[in-house]
Steps between C-alpha positions, in 0.01 A plus 500: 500500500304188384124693424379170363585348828212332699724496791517883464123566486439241802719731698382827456055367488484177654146437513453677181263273248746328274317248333117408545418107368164351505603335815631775709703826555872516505669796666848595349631394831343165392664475172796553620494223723415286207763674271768422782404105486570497131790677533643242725476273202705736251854562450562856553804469244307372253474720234399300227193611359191277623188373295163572692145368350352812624141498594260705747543262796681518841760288440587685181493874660711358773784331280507855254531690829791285609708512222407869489653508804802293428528691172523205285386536156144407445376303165153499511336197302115526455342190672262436198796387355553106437730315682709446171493900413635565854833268480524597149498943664660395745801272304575795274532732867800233600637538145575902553848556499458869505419630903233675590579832605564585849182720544317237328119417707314326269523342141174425307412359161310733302239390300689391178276707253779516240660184514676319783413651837805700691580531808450850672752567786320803769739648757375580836533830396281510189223299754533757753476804265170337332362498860601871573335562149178340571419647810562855367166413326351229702592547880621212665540507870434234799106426531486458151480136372578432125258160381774274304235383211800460253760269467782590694754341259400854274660781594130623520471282786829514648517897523184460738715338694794716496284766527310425791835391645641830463205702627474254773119427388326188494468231219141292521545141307182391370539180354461404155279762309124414430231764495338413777830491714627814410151692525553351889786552568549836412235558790629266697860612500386854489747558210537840446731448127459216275671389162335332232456456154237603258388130458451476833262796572303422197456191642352636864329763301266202233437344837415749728358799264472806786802376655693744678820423780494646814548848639796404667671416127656838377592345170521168287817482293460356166802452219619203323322554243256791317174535671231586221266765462173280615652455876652832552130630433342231732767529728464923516111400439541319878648744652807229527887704591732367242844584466597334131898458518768442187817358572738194470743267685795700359412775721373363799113506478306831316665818389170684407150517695206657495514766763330402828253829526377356150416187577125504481578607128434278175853596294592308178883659658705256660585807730809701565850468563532416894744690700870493411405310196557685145352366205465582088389383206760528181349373179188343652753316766450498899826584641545585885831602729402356884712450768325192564617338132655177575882425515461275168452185336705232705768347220452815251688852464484692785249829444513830586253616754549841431391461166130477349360155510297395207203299633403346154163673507306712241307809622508851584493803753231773489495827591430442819788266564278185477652162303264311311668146421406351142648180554850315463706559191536167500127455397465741259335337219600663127206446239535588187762758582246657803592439840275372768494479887334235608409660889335765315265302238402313809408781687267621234369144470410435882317814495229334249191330643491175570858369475677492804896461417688514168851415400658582204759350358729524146462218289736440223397548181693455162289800331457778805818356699279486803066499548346637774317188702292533807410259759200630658267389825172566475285591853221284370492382116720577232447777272351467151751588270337741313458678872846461566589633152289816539634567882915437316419750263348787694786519744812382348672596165487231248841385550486439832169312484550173586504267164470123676291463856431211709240481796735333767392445908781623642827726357852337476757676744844431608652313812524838628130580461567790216295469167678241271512635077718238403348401148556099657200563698268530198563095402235280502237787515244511206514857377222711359568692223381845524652680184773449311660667178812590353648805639506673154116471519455728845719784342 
């Protein structure tokens, strides 16, 4: 049985909402009339994996359905992506000499944090199971309709769509994300789930100050990255439901959520484990065991699902089985023989008055091995330093205050939209020295 099958969930609710546009309805009897036209245009025994610039349009949905349906291997390209960076994904796809395996659904690029990015291969059966493990927190079920706001070339965004397929719920495609358009639609739509990420409700939120969605919204999703301690207050403030979500391509979409009966909650937790999903921390290391881990990286040594997965994230579990993430091990900075984690200066520094976002990053230094530097945004004007200096010092040991700051207007991220440390990003910024002596002079 084919459960991602649109032919499937056409037969058994026909004029069930499948997919609501700004233009019109489409039943899943409707999709599947358009699914069957594309089909008509694919070889059935073609099983060679096929690049798709995924975004949240029709034509899109239609030609991931398809292939769903055929069961050709899907490798989604983001559509931000420049014509060059598309051949050049797509070039190294023909190169594979290795197959994909026979289960294989989907094969995405994950973000390339530590070096060149890899390419995550999801079975239909780790998609499936990540829908089954949603919905045992967050019901899914027809009448429902899921607003795609994210990029479904993420597995963020894709797993809506699996998802929804699965439930046999509705997707709503909004358009390209603006305030104003997704304040709207939401309404409009009458979503009753969202996803999005911090950056995005922060911006609705400077905008509209009392906003608040909809009754008809049970929850916003938000992952991708951290959401800091100023919005979860304004959000609980609001009286705004927010489900915060970790996770990661490798297994499917989010392994731990905030439980939905707490969702009116501010927690600095990222949540707990969802269901069927075990997870642990060994030596200040995420590791989880999921059934809906991925079947590898295409061209690498096979890996054994059975086995714990480590996710390359610092943090830890509390006593109430709750996983606060401290960042990637990969951005650990070491100064002076201390370590620091970025995510959680930069919680501490949102939370003062008057600056708005913060990035730290590790600069290399021949005397500490690596400084603590901040980009900051202010809300209005910058900071005097002496301020800044006063509000470093009352909330963050001296080692992890940051050394070198620069007042930026916007924070560098990656092509996948995740905060971007890379010390390479600090070039051609004039730095502000905030202190700086020898480490034997701290002791």
């Amino acid at each position: 049985m084919n459960d991602l099958s649109i032919l499937a969930a056409a037969n058994e609710l026909p004029q069930g909402l499948c997919l609501r546009t700004g233009e019109r309805d489409y039943t899943f009897a409707d999709v599947r009339g358009l699914v069957m036209e594309r089909l008509a245009h694919l070889d059935p025994l073609d099983r060679r994996p096929r690049c798709v610039a995924a975004s949240a349009s029709l034509e899109s949905i239609i030609e991931i359905y398809a292939l769903l349906e055929l069961k050709t291997p899907i490798v989604l390209i983001h559509p931000a992506l420049t014509q060059p960076e598309r051949t050049a994904l797509c070039e190294r796809v023909d190169e594979m000499r290795e197959p994909l395996p026979e289960d294989c659904a989907v094969v995405l690029f994950t973000s390339g944090t530590t070096g060149r990015p890899k390419a995550a291969m999801l079975s239909r059966s780790a998609l499936i199971a990540s829908a089954v493990s949603s919905a045992d927190n967050i019901p899914l079920a027809p009448g429902d309709l899921w607003q795609l706001s994210i990029s479904p070339a993420r597995i963020g965004g894709f797993s809506i769509l699996t998802r929804s397929l699965f439930a046999r719920s509705a997707v709503g495609l909004p358009g390209k994300f603006t305030v104003d358009s997704f304040v709207r639609k939401l309404s409009e739509q009458r979503a009753t789930l969202a996803s999005i990420v911090p950056t995005m409700l922060a911006m609705v939120l400077e905008k509209y100050p009392e906003w608040r969605p909809p009754e008809h919204v049970r929850a916003l999703l938000l992952g991708g990255s951290a959401m800091n301690r100023k919005l979860r207050e304004r959000a609980a403030s609001l009286g705004i439901p927010i489900v915060t979500t970790y996770g990661m391509t490798e297994t499917a979409s989010n392994v731990v959520t905030t439980r939905f009966a707490d969702r009116f909650k501010p927690s600095e937790a990222c949540g707990s484990a969802n269901a069927g999903v075990r997870i642990r921390a060994v030596n200040g290391a995420i590791e989880v065991r999921t059934p809906s881990l991925m079947l590898g990286y295409w061209g690498a040594p096979a890996i054994d699902r059975e086995d714990w997965f480590a996710t390359g994230d610092m943090g830890w579990i509390d006593e109430r089985g709750e996983v606060h993430i401290l960042g990637r091990r990969s951005d650990l900075i070491v100064t002076g023989g201390e370590n620091v984690y970025p995510a959680e200066v930069e919680q501490q520094i949102e939370s003062i008055p008057g600056i708005r976002a913060c990035r730290v990053i590790g600069m290399p230094d021949e005397v500490w091995g690596a400084v603590v530097t901040a980009l900051l945004v202010p809300e209005a004007e910058p900071l005097p330093a002496a301020a800044l200096k006063l509000a470093f010092s009352s909330m963050l040991a001296r080692f992890k205050c940051p050394r070198r700051v620069a007042w930026v207007r916007e924070l560098p991220v990656t092509e996948g939209g995740k905060p971007d440390r890379s010390p390479e990003r600090l070039r051609g910024i004039e730095l502000a020295v905030m202190h700086y002596t020898r480490p034997d002079e701290e002791r």
